[in-house]
C-alpha positions as CSV (number, residue, x, y, z in Angstrom):
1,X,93.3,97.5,68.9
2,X,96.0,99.3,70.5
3,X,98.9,98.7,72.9
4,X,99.9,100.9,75.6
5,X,103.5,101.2,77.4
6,X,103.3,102.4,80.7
7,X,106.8,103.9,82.4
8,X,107.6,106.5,85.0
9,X,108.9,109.9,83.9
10,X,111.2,110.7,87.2
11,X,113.3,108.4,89.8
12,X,110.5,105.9,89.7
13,X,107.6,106.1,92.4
14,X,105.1,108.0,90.3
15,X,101.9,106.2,90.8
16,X,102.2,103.7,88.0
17,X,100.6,101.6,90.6
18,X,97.2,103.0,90.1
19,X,97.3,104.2,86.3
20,X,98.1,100.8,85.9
21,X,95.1,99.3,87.9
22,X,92.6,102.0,86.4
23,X,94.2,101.3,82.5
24,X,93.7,97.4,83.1
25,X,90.0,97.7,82.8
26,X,90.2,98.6,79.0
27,X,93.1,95.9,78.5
28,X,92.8,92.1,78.2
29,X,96.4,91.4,79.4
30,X,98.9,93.4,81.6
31,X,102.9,92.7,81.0
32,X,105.7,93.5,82.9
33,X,109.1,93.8,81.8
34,X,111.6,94.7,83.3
35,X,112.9,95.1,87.3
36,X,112.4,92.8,90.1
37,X,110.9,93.0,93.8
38,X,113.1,96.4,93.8
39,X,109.9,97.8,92.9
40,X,106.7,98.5,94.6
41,X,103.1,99.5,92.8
42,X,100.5,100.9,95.5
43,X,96.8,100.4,94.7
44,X,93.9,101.5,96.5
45,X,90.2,99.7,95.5
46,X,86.8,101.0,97.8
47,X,89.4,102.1,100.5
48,X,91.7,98.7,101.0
49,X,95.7,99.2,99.8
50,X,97.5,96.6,98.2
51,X,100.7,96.5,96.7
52,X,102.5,94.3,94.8
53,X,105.9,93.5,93.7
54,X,105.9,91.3,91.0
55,X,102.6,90.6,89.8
56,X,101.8,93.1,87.1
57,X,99.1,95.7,89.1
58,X,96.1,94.2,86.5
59,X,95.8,91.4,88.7
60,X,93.2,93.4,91.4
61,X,91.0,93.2,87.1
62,X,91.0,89.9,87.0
63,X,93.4,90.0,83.9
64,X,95.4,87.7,82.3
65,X,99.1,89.3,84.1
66,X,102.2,87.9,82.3
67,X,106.1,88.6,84.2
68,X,108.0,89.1,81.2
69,X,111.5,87.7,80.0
70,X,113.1,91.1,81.3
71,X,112.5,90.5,84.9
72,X,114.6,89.3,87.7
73,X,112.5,87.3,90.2
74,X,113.2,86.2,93.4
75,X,110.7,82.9,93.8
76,X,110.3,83.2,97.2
77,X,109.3,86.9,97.2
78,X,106.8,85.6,94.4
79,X,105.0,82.8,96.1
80,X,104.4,85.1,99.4
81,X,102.9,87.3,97.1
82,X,100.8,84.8,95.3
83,X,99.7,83.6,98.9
84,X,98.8,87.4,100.2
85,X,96.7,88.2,96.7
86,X,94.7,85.0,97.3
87,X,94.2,85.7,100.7
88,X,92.8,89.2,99.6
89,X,90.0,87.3,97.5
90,X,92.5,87.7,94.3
91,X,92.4,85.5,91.8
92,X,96.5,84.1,90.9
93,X,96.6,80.7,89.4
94,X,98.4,79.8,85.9
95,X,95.0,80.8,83.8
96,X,95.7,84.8,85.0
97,X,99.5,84.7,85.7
98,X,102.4,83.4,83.2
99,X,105.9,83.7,84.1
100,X,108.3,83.8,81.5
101,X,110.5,80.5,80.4
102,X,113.4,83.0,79.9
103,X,113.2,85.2,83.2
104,X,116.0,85.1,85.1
105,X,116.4,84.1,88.9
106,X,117.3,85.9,92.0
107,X,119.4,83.3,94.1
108,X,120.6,83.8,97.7
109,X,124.1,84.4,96.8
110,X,122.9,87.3,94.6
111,X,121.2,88.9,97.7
112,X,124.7,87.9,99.7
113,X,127.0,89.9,97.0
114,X,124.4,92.8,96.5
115,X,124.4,93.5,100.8
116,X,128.1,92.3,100.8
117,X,129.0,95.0,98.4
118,X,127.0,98.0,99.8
119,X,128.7,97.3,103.0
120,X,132.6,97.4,101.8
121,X,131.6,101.1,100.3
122,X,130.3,101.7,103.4
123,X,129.5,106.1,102.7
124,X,130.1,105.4,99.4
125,X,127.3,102.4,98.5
126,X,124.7,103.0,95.8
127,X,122.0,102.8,97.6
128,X,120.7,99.6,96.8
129,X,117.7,97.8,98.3
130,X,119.7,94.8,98.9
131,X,117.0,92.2,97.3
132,X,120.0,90.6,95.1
133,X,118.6,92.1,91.4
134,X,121.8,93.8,90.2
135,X,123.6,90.6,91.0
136,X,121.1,88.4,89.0
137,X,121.6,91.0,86.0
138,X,125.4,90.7,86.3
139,X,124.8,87.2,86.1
140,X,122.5,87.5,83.0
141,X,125.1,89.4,81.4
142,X,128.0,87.3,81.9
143,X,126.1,84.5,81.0
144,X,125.9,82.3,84.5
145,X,121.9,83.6,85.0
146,X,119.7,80.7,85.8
147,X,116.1,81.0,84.2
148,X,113.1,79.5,85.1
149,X,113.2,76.8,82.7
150,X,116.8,75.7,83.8
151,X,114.9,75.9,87.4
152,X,112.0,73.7,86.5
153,X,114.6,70.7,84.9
154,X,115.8,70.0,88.7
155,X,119.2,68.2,87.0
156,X,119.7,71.3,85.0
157,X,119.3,73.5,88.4
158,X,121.5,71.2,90.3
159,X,124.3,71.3,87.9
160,X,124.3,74.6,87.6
161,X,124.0,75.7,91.3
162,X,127.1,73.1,92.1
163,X,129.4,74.9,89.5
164,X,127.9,78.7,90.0
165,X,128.4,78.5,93.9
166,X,132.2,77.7,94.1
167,X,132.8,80.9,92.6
168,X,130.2,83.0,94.2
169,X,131.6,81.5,97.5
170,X,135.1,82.4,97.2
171,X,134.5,85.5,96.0
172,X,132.0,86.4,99.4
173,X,134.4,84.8,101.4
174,X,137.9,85.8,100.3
175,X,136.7,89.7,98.8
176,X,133.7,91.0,100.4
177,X,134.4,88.9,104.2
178,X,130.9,88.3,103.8
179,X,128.5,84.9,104.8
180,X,128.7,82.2,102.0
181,X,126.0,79.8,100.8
182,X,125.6,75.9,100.9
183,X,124.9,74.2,97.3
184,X,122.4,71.4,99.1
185,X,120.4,73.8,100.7
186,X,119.6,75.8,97.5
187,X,119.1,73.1,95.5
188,X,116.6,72.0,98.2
189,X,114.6,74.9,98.5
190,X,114.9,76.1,94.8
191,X,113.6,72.6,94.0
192,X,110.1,73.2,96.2
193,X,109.9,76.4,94.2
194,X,109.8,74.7,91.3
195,X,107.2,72.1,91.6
196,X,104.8,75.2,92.8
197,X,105.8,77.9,90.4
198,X,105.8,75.0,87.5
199,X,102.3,75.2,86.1
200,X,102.8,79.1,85.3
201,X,105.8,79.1,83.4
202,X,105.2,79.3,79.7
203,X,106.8,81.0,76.2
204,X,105.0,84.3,76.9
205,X,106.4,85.8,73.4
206,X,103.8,83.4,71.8
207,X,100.9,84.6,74.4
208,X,101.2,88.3,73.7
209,X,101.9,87.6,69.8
210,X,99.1,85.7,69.5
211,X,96.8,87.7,71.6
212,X,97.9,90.4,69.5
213,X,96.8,88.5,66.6
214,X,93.4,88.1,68.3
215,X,92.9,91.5,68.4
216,X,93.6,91.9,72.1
217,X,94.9,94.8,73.9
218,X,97.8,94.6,75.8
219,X,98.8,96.8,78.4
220,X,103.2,96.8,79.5
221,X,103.8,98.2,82.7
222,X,107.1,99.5,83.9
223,X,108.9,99.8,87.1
224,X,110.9,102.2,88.5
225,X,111.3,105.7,86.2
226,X,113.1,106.9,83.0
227,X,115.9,108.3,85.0
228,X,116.8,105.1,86.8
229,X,117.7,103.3,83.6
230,X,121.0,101.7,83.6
231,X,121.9,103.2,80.3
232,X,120.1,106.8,80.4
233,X,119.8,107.3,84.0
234,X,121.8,109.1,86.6
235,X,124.0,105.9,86.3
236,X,125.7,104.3,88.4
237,X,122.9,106.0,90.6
238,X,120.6,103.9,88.7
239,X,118.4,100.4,88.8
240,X,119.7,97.4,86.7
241,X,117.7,97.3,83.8
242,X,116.3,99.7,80.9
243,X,113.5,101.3,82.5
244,X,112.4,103.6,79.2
245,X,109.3,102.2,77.3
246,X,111.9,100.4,74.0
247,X,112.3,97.7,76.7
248,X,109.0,96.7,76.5
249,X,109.7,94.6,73.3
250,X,112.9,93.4,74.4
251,X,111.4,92.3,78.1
252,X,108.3,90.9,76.4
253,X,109.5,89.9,73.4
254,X,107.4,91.3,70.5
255,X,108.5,93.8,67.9
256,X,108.4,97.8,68.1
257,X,105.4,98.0,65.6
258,X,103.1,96.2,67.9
259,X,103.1,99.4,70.3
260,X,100.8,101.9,69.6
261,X,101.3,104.5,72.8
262,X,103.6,105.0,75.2
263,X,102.3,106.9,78.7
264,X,104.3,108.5,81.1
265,X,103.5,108.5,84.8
266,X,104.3,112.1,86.2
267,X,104.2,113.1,89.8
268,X,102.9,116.7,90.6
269,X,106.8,117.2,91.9
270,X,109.4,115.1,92.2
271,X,110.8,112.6,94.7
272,X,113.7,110.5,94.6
273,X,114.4,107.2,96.7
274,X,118.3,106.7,97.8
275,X,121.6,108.4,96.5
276,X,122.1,110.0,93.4
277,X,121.7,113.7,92.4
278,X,118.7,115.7,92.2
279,X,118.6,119.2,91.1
280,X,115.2,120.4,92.4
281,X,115.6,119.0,95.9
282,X,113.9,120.8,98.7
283,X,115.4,121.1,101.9
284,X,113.3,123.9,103.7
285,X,109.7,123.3,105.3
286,X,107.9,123.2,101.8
287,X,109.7,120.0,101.5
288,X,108.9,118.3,104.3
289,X,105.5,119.2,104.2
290,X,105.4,117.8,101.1
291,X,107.2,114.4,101.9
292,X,104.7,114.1,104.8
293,X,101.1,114.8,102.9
294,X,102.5,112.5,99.9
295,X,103.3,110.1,102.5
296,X,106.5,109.6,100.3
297,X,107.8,106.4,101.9
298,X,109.1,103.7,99.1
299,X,106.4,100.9,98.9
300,X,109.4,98.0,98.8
301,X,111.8,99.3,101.1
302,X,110.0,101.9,103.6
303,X,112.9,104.5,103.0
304,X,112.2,107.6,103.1
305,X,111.9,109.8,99.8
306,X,113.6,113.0,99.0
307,X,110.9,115.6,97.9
308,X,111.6,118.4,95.4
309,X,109.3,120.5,92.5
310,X,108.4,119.3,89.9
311,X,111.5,119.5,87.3
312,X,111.0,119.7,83.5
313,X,113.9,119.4,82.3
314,X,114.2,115.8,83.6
315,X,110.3,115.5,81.6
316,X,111.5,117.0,78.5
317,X,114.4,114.1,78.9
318,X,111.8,111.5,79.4
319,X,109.5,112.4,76.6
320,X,112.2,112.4,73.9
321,X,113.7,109.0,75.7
322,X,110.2,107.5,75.6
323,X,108.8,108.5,72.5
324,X,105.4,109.8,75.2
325,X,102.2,110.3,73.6
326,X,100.5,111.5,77.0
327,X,101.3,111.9,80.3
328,X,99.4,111.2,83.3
329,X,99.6,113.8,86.5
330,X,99.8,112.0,89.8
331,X,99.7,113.4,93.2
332,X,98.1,116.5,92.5
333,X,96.3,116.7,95.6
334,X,99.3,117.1,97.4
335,X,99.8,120.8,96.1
336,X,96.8,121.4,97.2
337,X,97.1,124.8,100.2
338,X,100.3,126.5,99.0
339,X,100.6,129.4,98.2
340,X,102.8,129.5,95.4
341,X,104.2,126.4,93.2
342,X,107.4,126.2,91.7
343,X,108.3,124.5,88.5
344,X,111.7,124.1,87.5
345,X,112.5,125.3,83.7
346,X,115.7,124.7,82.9
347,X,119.3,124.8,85.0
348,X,122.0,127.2,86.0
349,X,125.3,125.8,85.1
350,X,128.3,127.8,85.6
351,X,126.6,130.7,84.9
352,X,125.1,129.2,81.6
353,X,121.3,127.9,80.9
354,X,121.4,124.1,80.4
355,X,117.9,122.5,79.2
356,X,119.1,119.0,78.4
357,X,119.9,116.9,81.2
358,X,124.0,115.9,81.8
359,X,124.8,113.1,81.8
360,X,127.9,114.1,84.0
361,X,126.8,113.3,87.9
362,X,130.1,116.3,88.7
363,X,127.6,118.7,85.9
364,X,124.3,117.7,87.1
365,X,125.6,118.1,91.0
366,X,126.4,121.6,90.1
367,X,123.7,122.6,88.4
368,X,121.0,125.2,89.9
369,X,117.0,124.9,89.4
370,X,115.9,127.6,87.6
371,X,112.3,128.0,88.9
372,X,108.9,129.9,87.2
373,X,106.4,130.8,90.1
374,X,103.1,129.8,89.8
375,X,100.1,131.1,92.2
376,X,99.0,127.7,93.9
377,X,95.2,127.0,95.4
378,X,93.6,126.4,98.4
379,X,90.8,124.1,97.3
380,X,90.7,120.4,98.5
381,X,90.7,119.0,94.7
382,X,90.5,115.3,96.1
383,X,86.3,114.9,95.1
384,X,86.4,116.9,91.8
385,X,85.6,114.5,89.1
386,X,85.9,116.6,85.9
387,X,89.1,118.5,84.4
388,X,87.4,121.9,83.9
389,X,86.0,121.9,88.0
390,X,89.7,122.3,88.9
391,X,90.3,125.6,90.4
392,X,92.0,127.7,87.6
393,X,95.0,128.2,89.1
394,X,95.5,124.4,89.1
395,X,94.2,123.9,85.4
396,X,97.0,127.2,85.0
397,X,99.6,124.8,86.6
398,X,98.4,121.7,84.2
399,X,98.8,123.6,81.3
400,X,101.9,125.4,81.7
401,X,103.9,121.7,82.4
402,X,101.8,120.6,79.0
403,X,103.7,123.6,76.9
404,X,106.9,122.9,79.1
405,X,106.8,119.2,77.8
406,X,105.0,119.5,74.7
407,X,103.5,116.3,75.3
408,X,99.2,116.4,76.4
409,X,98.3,115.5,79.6
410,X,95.7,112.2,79.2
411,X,95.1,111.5,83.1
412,X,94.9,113.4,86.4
413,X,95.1,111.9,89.6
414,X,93.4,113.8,92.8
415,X,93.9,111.0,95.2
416,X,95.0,107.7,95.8
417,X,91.7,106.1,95.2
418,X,90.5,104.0,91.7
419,X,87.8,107.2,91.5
420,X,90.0,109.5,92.2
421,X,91.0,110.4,89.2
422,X,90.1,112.5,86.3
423,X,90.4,111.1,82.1
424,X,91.1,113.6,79.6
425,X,91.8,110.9,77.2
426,X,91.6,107.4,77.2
427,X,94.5,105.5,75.6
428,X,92.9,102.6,74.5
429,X,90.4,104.5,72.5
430,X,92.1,105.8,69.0
């Protein structure tokens, strides 16, 4: 029996998507934990994409997918998604999907503050995607969060929205000068929700435990990546939640000695979506040659992502923040026809080596990549099926980021197909 964390390594966007959607097959129930509709997994199965926002990626398995008690959701966003899955000939009714009693609820007036706020900073905004999560998470933390069993107890909800939106109302009107929201027309709304999203709400602490108990194996996916958690990211350039794989228990909630590995999703370089720093960013033709063959547009928001090599100081971060016991290499393919590769090793700091990663944005902004040159491949490595058929400067490339990192790689990724991709080590086998 084992359980198996999956997170991302970088700024999120690594392909957990797919790892996620291969890994399911050997897994009887796939968690999510933490995030919101901020977050976007891309599959592709015999040539058709789908993505998903909310549903855990084992869905396209036909496994049992549980939204954990760490999530945000927006409803709305939820039930469109619900409809497009069954419309792709995906089975989503409450015997495969269980939303947590506890998970907390994205409400229009979050979505008001979150876009109301990133205009007032106007060049100085975050970067958010505007989709109301930090909000909700403010509200979890202050202890004014609605959760989906207050939602489905419609004299709970209506009390609640009543007293909530007063303040929320003079704060968008009288602070940010932004559009406020009407009580009756939430309640209404929220209330249809409710009577559809009803029959999949459930104590899912009590599902995985005793699934667990069963002898089940249970698979937690992530969202975003290690360095986009609020407390050991690039913060305040960062996503509202923990991202790193101890979340699992809290967003799920089951103890630590139920996991049993903890994977990390690594893409062949690195990209990053929005503001924030980024060491190893490329700004010459390499980059954008790169951005364009990884097709590096965020699956949620369409923005365009900055492109950079692959840095392992940020890796070394994530391994010792994660506890990893393998990585998986994404994106690979993308390499493919340069000349050279970079890796970044460490950084230049005021003429000193740094290795850890600051957690001062002024430190890390001016810090240098300090690069080791590796001779790159011309091969198209998309159809090769087994690890030692790579060309040997690529299986050169694999195992110098293995030393870097310390950590063995378990997957390799060629393309963006199910089949594309190359196990070294299954997981779920001990």
């Amino acid at each position: 029996m084992s359980n198996i964390v999956i997170v991302g390594t970088q700024w999120g966007d690594e392909g957990k998507g797919k790892i996620v959607d291969m890994l399911a097959e050997f897994a009887d129930i796939v968690v999510r934990f933490q995030g919101g509709n901020n977050a976007g997994h891309t599959m592709v199965v015999k040539g058709e994409q789908f993505i998903s926002h909310l549903v855990p990626s084992g869905i396209l398995q036909n496994k049992t997918c549980i939204i954990g008690n760490g999530m945000v959701i927006d409803p709305s966003v939820l039930l469109e998604e619900i409809d497009y899955l069954i419309s792709k000939g995906i089975n989503v009714g409450p015997d495969n999907l269980k939303i947590s009693e506890k998970a907390h609820i994205i409400m229009p007036y979050h979505k008001h503050v979150d876009n109301g706020r990133e205009k007032m900073k106007g060049d100085k905004k975050i970067g958010t995607t505007g989709r109301g999560i930090g909000p909700c998470y403010e509200d979890k933390a202050t202890r004014r969060g609605i959760r989906f069993i207050e939602l489905i107890d419609t004299e709970v909800f209506k009390e609640k929205v009543k007293s909530i939106v007063k303040e929320k109302n003079f704060y968008l009107k009288n602070f940010l000068s932004y559009e406020t929201v009407d009580p009756e027309s939430i309640i209404n709304q929220y209330n249809d929700y409710a009577k559809k999203l009803a029959p999949y709400v459930t104590n899912i602490s009590i599902v995985i435990y005793d699934a667990i108990k069963a002898g089940k194996q249970i698979l937690f996916e992530g969202a975003q990546g290690a360095h986009l958690d609020i407390d050991h990211g690039t913060y305040p350039y960062v996503t509202s939640s923990n991202t790193i794989a101890g979340n699992a228990c809290g967003g799920a909630g089951i103890g630590p000695k139920e996991i049993t590995g903890v994977i990390g999703i690594v893409k062949a370089y690195t990209t990053r979506v929005g503001e924030g720093p980024f060491p190893a960013e490329l700004f010459d033709e390499t980059g954008g040659a790169i951005q364009k063959k990884g097709v590096e547009f965020g699956a949620t928001t369409g923005r365009k992502r900055r492109c950079g090599w692959l840095d392992t100081v940020i890796l070394r971060n994530a391994v010792r923040l994660n506890g990893l016991t393998g990585i998986a290499v994404t994106k690979l393919d993308v390499l493919d026809g340069l000349e050279t590769v970079n890796i970044c090793t460490s950084y230049e700091y005021n003429g000193k080596t740094v290795n850890d990663f600051p957690a001062s944005l002024k430190t890390l902004a001016a810090c240098k990549p300090v690069y080791e040159t590796l001779p790159g491949w011309s091969e198209d490595i998309s159809s090769i099926k087994k690890f030692e058929d790579l060309p040997q400067n690529t299986i050169n490339y694999l195992k110098r980021v293995e030393e870097l990192i310390e950590t063995p790689i378990y997957i390799v990724s060629v393309g963006p197909g199910r089949d594309e991709t190359i196990m070294l080590k299954n997981p779920f086998n001990k």
